[in-house]
N, C-alpha and C positions, 0 to 999 in steps of 0.2 A: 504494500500500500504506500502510496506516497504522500511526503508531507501536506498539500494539500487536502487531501482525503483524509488527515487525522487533522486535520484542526475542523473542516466541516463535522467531522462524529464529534468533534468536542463542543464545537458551539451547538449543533443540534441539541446535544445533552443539556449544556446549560440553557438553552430556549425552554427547553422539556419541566427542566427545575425551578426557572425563572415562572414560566407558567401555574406551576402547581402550589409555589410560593404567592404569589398574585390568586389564584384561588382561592387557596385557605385564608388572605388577607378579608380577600372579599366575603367572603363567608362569616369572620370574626366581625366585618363592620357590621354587617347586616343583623346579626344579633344582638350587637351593642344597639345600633339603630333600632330594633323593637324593641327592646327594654328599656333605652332610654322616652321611648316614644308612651310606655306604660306607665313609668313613671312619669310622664307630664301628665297622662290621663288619671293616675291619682291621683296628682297634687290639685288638679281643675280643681276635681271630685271634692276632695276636702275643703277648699277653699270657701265653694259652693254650699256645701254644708258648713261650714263655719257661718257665712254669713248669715245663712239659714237662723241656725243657732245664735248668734247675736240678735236678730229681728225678735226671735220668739223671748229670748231672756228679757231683752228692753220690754217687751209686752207685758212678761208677768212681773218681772219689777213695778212698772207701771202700774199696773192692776193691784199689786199689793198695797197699793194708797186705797185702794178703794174699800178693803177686807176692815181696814185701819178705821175708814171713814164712819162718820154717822149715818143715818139712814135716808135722808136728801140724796147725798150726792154719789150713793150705791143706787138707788133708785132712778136719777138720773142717767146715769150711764147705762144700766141696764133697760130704761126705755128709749134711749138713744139706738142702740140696737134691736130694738122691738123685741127684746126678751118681757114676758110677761111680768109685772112687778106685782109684790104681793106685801109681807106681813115681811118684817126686818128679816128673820131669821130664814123664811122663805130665798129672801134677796141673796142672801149668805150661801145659799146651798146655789142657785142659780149664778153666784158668780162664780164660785167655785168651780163648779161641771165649766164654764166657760173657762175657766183656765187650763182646766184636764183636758179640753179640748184640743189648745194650745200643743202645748205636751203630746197628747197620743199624737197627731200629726208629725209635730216634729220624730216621735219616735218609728212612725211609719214611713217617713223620706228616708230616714238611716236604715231600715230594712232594705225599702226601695233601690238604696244605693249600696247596698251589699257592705253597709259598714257594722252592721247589728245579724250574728247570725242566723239561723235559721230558729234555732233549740231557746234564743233569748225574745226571741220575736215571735214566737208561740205560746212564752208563758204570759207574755205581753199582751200578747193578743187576748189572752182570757180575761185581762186586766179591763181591755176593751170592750170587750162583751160585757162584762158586768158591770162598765160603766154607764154602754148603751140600754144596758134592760131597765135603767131607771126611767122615772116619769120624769126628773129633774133636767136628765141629758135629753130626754125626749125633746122637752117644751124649749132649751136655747136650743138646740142642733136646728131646732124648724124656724128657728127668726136669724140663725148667722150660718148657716153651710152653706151659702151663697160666698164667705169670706174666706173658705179655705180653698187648699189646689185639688183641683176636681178631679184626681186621684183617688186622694182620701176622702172625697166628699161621696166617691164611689164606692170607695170601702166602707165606709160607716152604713152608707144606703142598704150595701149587701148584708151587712149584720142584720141591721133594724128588719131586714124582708127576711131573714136566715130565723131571728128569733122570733118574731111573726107569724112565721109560718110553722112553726114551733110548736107557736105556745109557751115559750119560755120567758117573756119580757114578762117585767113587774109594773109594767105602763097602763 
């Protein structure tokens, strides 16, 4: 063979190596690329429920003036919402359930969003059930489920038609 003929089998070789080195390269980006592309998609995620979670906390802080207040201006707020006003203590239970409502939502987006498992969002959910078999949760869900994301406004629907047709509400 002559000298030419072995330096062609030699750069052949190193094309061959060069190649399969630039394969596995690209290969390694490509998985960095979707893992880093997962991780921005959880950090959205969290972000989005942070905010989430900020909204609803400002809410029940908020709200917690009201638990605080005299019987005006719990009455007031809750006829601002066209929650039924009743007797002080009546008011008290009606704002309350309006805060749980808060709450369950927020704890059904974190289901939603795969942040809350499956086994924690089950006992949860019975939490919900028994919230919604009351007459209390009954009588605010029907003057403010126009104010949540119509999601959970789905979900609580299917409850209330689930224990309905039941027979199991205390309504």
């Amino acid at each position: 063979m002559k000298l030419a003929d072995w330096l062609q089998v030699v750069s052949l070789a190193a094309v061959v190596v060069a190649l399969l080195l630039n394969y596995r390269q690209a290969r390694e980006t490509a998985r960095q690329a979707k893992e880093a592309s997962k991780q921005v998609a959880i950090s959205v995620s969290m972000s989005k429920q942070e905010a989430y979670r900020q909204l609803t906390n400002y809410g029940a802080n908020f709200n917690a003036i009201l638990f605080q207040s005299g019987d005006d201006l719990l009455s007031w707020f809750l006829s601002s919402r066209g929650i039924p006003v009743a007797s002080h203590e009546q008011n008290l239970r009606s704002m309350y359930m309006f805060v749980r409502m808060d709450v369950h939502e927020s704890v059904y987006l974190s289901h939603q969003d795969s942040f809350l498992d499956d086994n924690a969002w089950g006992a949860w959910r019975r939490v919900v059930e028994a919230d919604v078999s009351t007459p209390e949760f009954r009588a605010v869900w029907q003057a403010v489920a126009q104010h949540y994301v119509a999601t959970f406004g789905a979900f609580v629907d299917s409850v209330i038609h689930e224990q309905d047709a039941a027979g199991t509400s205390m309504a």
